[in-house]
C-alpha positions in Angstrom: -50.2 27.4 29.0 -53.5 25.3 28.9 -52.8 25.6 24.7 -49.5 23.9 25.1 -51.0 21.1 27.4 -53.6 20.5 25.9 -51.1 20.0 22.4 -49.1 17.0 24.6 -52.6 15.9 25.5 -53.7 15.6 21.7 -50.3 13.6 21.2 -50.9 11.2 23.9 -54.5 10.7 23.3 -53.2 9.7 19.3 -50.9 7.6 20.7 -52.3 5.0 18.2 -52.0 6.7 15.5 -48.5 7.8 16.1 -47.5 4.0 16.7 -48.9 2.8 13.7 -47.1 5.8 11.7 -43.4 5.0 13.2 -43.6 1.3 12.7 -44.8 2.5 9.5 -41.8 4.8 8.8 -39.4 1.7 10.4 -40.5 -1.0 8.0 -40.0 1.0 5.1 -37.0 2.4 6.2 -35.9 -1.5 7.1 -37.3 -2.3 3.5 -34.7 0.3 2.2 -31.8 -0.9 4.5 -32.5 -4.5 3.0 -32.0 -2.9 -0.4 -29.2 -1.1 0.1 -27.5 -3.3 2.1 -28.0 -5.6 -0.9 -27.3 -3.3 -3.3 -24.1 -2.4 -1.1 -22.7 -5.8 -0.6 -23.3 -7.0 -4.5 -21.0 -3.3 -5.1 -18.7 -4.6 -3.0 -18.2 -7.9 -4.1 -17.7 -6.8 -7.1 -15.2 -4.1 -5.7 -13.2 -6.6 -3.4 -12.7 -8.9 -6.2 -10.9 -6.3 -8.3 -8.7 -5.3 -5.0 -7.8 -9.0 -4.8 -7.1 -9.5 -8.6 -5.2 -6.2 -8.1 -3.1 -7.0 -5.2 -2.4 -10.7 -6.3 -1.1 -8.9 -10.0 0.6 -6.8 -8.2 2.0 -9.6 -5.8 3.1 -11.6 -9.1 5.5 -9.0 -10.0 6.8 -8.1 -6.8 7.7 -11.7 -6.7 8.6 -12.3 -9.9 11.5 -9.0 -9.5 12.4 -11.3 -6.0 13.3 -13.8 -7.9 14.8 -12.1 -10.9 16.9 -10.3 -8.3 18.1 -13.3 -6.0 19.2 -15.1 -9.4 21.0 -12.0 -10.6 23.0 -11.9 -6.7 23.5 -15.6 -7.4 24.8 -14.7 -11.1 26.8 -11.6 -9.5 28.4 -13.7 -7.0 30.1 -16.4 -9.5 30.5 -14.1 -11.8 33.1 -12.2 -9.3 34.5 -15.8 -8.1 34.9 -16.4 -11.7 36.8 -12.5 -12.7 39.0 -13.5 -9.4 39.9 -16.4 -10.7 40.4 -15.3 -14.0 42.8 -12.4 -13.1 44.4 -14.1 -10.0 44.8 -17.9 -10.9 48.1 -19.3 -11.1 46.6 -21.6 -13.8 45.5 -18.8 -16.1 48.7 -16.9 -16.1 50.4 -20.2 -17.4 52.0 -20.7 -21.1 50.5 -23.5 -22.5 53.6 -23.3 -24.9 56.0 -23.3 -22.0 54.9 -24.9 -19.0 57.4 -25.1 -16.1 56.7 -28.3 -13.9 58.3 -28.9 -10.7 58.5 -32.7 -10.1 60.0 -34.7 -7.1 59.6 -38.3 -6.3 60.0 -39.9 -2.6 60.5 -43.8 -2.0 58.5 -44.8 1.2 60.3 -47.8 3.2 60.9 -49.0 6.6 60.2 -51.6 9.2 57.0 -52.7 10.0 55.1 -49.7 8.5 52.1 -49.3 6.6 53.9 -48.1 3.6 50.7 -48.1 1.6 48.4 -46.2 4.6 51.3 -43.6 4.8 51.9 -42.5 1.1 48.0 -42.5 1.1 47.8 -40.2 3.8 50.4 -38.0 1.6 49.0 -38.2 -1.0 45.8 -37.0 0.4 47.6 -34.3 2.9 48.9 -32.9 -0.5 45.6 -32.8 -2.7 43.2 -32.4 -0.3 43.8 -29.0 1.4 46.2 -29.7 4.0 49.4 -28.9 2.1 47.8 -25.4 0.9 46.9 -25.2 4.8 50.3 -25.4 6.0 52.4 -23.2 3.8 50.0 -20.1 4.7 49.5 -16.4 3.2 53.5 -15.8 3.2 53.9 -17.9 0.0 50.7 -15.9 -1.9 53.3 -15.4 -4.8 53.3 -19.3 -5.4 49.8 -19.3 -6.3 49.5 -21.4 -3.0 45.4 -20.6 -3.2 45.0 -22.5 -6.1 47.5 -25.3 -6.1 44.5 -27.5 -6.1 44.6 -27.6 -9.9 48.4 -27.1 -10.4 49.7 -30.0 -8.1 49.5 -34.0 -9.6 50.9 -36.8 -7.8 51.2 -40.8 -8.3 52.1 -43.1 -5.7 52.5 -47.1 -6.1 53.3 -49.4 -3.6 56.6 -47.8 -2.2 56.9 -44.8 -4.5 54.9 -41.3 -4.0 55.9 -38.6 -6.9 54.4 -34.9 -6.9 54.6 -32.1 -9.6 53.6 -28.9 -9.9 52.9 -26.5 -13.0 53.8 -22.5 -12.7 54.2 -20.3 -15.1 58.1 -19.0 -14.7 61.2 -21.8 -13.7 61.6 -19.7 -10.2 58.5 -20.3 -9.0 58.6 -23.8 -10.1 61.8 -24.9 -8.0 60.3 -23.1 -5.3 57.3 -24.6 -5.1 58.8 -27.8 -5.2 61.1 -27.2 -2.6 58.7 -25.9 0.1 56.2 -28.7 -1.1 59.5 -31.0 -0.3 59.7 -29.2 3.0 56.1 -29.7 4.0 55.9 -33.1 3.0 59.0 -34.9 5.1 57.4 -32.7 8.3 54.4 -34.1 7.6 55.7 -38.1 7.3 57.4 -37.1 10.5 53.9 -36.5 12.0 52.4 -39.4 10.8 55.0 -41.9 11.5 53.0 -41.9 14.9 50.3 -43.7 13.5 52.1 -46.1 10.6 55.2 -46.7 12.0 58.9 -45.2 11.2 58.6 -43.9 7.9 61.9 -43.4 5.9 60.8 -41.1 3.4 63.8 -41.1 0.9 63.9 -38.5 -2.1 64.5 -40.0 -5.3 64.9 -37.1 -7.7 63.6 -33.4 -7.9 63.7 -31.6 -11.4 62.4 -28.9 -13.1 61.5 -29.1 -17.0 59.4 -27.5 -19.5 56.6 -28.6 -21.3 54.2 -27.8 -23.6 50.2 -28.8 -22.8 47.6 -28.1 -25.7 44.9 -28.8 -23.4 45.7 -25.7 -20.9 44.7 -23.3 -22.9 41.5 -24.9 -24.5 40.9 -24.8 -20.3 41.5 -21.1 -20.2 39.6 -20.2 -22.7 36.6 -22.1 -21.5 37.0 -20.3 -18.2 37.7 -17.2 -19.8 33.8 -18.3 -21.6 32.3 -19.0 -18.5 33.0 -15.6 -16.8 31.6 -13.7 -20.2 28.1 -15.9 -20.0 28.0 -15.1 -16.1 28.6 -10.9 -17.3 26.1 -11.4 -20.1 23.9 -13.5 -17.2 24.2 -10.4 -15.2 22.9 -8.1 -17.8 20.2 -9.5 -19.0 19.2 -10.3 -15.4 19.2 -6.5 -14.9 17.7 -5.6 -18.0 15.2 -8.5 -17.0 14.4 -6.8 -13.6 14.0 -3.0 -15.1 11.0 -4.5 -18.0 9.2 -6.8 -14.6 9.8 -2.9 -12.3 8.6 -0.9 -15.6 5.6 -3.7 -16.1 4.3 -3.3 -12.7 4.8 0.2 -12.7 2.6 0.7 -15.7 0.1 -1.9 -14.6 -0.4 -0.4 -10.8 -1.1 3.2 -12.9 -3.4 1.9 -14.8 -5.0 -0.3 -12.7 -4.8 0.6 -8.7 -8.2 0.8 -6.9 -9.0 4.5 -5.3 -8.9 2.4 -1.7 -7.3 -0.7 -1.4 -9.6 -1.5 1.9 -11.4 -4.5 1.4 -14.8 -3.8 2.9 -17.7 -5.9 4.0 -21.2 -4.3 4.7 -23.1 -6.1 7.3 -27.1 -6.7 6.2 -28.2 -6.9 9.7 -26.4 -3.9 10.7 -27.9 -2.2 7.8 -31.1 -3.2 8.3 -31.2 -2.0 11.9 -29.5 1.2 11.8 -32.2 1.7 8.8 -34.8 0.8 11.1 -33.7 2.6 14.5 -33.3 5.7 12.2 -37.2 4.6 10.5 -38.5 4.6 14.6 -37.2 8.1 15.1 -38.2 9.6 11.9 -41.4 8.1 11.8 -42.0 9.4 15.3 -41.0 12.9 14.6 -43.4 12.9 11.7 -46.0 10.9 13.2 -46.2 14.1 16.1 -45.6 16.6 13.2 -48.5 15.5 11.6 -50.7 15.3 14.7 -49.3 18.8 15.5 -50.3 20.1 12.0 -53.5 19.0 11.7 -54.0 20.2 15.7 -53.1 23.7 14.9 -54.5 23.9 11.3 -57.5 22.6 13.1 -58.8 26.0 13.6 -58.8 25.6 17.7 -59.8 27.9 20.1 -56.2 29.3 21.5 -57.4 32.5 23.8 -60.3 33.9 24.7 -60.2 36.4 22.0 -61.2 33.8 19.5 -64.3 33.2 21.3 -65.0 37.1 21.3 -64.6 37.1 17.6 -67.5 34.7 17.0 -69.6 37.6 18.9 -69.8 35.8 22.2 -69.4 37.9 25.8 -66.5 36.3 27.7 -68.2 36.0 31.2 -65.3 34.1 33.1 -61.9 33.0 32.4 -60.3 29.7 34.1 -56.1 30.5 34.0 -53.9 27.6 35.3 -51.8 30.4 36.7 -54.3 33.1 38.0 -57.1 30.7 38.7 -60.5 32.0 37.8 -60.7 35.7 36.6 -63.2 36.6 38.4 -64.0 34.4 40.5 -66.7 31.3 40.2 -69.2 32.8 42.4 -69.1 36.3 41.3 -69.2 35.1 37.6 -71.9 33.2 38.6 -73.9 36.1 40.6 -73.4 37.9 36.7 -75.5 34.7 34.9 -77.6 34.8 37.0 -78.1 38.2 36.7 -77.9 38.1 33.0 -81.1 35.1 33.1 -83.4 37.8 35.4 -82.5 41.1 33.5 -81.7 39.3 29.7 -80.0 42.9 29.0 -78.0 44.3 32.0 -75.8 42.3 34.4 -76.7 43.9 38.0 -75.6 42.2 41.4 -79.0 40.7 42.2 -79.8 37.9 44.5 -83.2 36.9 43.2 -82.4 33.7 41.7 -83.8 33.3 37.9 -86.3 30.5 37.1 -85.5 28.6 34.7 -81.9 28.3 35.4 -79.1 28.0 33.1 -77.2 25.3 31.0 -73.4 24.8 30.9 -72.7 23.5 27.2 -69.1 21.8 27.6 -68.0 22.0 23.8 -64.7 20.0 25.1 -65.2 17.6 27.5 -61.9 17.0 28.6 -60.9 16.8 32.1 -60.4 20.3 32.8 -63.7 21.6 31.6 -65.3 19.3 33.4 -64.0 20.3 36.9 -64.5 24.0 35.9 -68.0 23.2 35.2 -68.6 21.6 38.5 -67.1 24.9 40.3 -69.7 27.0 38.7 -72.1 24.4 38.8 -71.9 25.1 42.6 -71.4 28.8 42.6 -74.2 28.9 40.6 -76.7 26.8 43.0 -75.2 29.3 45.8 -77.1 31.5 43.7 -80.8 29.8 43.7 -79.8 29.5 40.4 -80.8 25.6 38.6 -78.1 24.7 36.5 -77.7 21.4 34.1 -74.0 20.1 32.3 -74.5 19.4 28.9 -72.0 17.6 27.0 -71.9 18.9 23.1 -71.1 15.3 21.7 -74.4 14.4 23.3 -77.1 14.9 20.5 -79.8 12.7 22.6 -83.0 13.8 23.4 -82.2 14.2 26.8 -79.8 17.0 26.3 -82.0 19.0 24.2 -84.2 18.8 26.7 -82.1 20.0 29.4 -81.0 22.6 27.0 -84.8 24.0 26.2 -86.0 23.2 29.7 -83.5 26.2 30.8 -83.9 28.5 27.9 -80.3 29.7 28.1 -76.9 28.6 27.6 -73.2 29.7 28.7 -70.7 27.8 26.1 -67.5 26.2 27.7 -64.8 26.5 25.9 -60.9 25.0 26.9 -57.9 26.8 24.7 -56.8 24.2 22.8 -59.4 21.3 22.5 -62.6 23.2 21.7 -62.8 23.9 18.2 -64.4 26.9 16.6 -66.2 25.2 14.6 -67.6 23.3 17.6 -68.4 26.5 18.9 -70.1 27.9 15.5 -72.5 24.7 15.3 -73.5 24.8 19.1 -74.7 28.5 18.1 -76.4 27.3 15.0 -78.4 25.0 17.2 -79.0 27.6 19.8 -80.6 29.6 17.4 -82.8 27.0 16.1 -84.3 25.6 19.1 -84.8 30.0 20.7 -82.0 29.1 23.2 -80.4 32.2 24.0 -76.9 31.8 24.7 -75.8 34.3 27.7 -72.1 34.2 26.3 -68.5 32.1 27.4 -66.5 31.1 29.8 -63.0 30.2 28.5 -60.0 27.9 30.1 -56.7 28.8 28.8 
């Protein structure tokens, strides 16, 4: 027990020592943080920009298939307004060899009217929309949805004439006659605002015709719809090489992590350092422990025996003093009046005894006061001698008595120590009476 004490008494007492070792073990540690932390961060800058150049490649394509794919949906969608038109315009299915036209022509009078606002407003009503509007989906078969392009008209100052192109001579004189139909209604409607229109029909035929310059349109439109399907296809062909390039590029090319990461120095450094205290802490008391117990130390009493000393007393933390003080002192003093035997006298002996602390530490010392006073119980004179005192007043003490009882602590006396005192011993004719140990 007194071994193990006296091992946290060596660490405090090197307190110093261990200091300087753990700041020591910090700095370097700090040092290394510093380095790696630089080494770290020129890694990763190095790393971050490939990630960037990576992801912004990467980005490139993704946007470059956006846009080949938003102009391919543009491409797709006239391309099908265009195939509609081309299979379901009234225009398209025409003959330009034998074009049926339907053709009426209105004279516009009355009193105090605004001939010309009205046959402007028809003519507008029947170009713009509002015809087509009006005649709804029951008429389909006319080609109503695309009358736009089939329907001409010419107006002066009091007449307004309309025709109409279709591809057969029924649907022509229909067409004409509904588009008669929807157009007195309609001068009916506006007679509100330009006055009472008489809207008188002049003539309505039906002829044939030939027109050059209709199919030379269809064909052009026919043109258009095959650039919009070749459009289409290279737009997807397009999109497949951009999918195929990225494809290839993110394989060859992807980062392990795509984390961009950013080491901090002072973090570094400190977690370095914290990690430097402890280390150099744990070594510091290692090494103080080490040398301690390789320091060939006195740890029981049976060390001392070995060195051919008589164990007269033993000081335990736990059992106190085995025996006790005075009885162990009755046996010196015994031992300094008979130098051979150890009988219980109470004659005290003359020239006393020394008590040669090899230690010195607190402990000794109080156990040297107790037998100090047991001792004098005795008659007996007795002198402390410190063993780190090589004055001349020590010796003297030491050859004014004659004889000597080593103290010895488990722990802080060393064997050595021990060894030495002997040597002296013998040199100067002390005669050492034997030990008493603290453990």
């Amino acid at each position: 027990m007194r071994y193990v004490k006296s091992i946290l008494f060596t660490v405090r007492r090197n307190w110093k020592k261990l200091c300087v070792i753990t700041v020591l073990f910090a700095a370097v540690l700090a040092a290394a943080g510093y380095w790696k932390a630089n080494k770290d961060i020129s890694s990763e800058e190095e790393r971050n920009e490939t990630i960037r150049t990576y992801l912004e490649q990467v980005a490139r394509y993704e946007e470059d298939i956006a846009n080949s794919q938003k102009a391919q949906e543009e491409v797709r969608k006239n391309r099908d307004e265009w195939q509609s038109y081309v299979d379901h315009a009234t225009f398209m299915k025409l003959d330009s060899e034998n074009v049926y036209v339907g053709n009426v022509q209105f004279s516009v009078t009355g009193e105090n009217v605004n001939i010309w606002g009205a046959i402007v407003a028809m003519n507008t009503y029947v170009t713009q929309g509002g015809l087509r509007d009006d005649v709804g989906e029951e008429y389909a078969d006319l080609g109503v949805k695309y009358w736009s392009e089939l329907i001409t008209t010419s107006c002066d100052q009091q007449t307004f004439s309309i025709s109409i192109m279709q591809p057969t001579e029924d649907l022509a004189r229909r067409s004409i006659e509904l588009i008669k139909e929807r157009v007195k209604k309609y001068a009916e409607t506006i007679s509100q605002t330009y006055g009472p229109i008489v809207l008188v029909e002049q003539d309505t035929s039906v002829f044939i015709k030939s027109e050059r310059g209709i199919l030379d349109t269809q064909n052009y439109n026919r043109e258009v719809l095959k650039n919009y399907k070749t459009n289409y296809s290279d737009y997807g062909d397009r999109i497949i090489n951009q999918t195929n390039s990225m494809n290839q590029y993110i394989e060859n090319n992807k980062p392990d992590s795509l984390e961009v990461r950013h080491t901090s120095m002072v973090k570094t450094v400190v977690i370095f350092a914290v990690a430097g205290l402890f280390l150099g802490l744990w070594i510091a008391i290692g090494i103080v422990l080490i040398d301690y117990i390789a320091g060939n130390r006195v740890k029981s009493e049976e060390d001392v025996k070995k060195l051919g000393l008589e164990i007269l007393g033993v000081n335990d933390l736990k059992k106190g003093f085995l025996p006790d003080a005075a009885q162990t002192a009755v046996g010196i003093n015994g031992l300094l009046i008979h130098k051979e035997t150890l009988p219980l006298l109470d004659a005290p002996a003359k020239n006393g005894v020394a008590l040669y602390d090899i230690a010195k530490s607190e402990d000794t010392v109080k156990v040297c006061d107790e037998y100090t006073n047991a001792l004098k119980d005795t008659g007996c004179a007795v002198s402390y001698v410190d063993s780190a005192d090589n004055g001349a007043d020590s010796l003297k003490e030491l050859l004014g008595h004659g004889s000597a009882v080593i103290v010895a602590s488990a722990g802080d006396s060393r064997i050595d120590k021990i060894q030495e005192a002997l040597r002296k011993f013998d040199h100067y004719g002390i005669k050492c009476l034997g030990a008493i140990v603290l453990k």
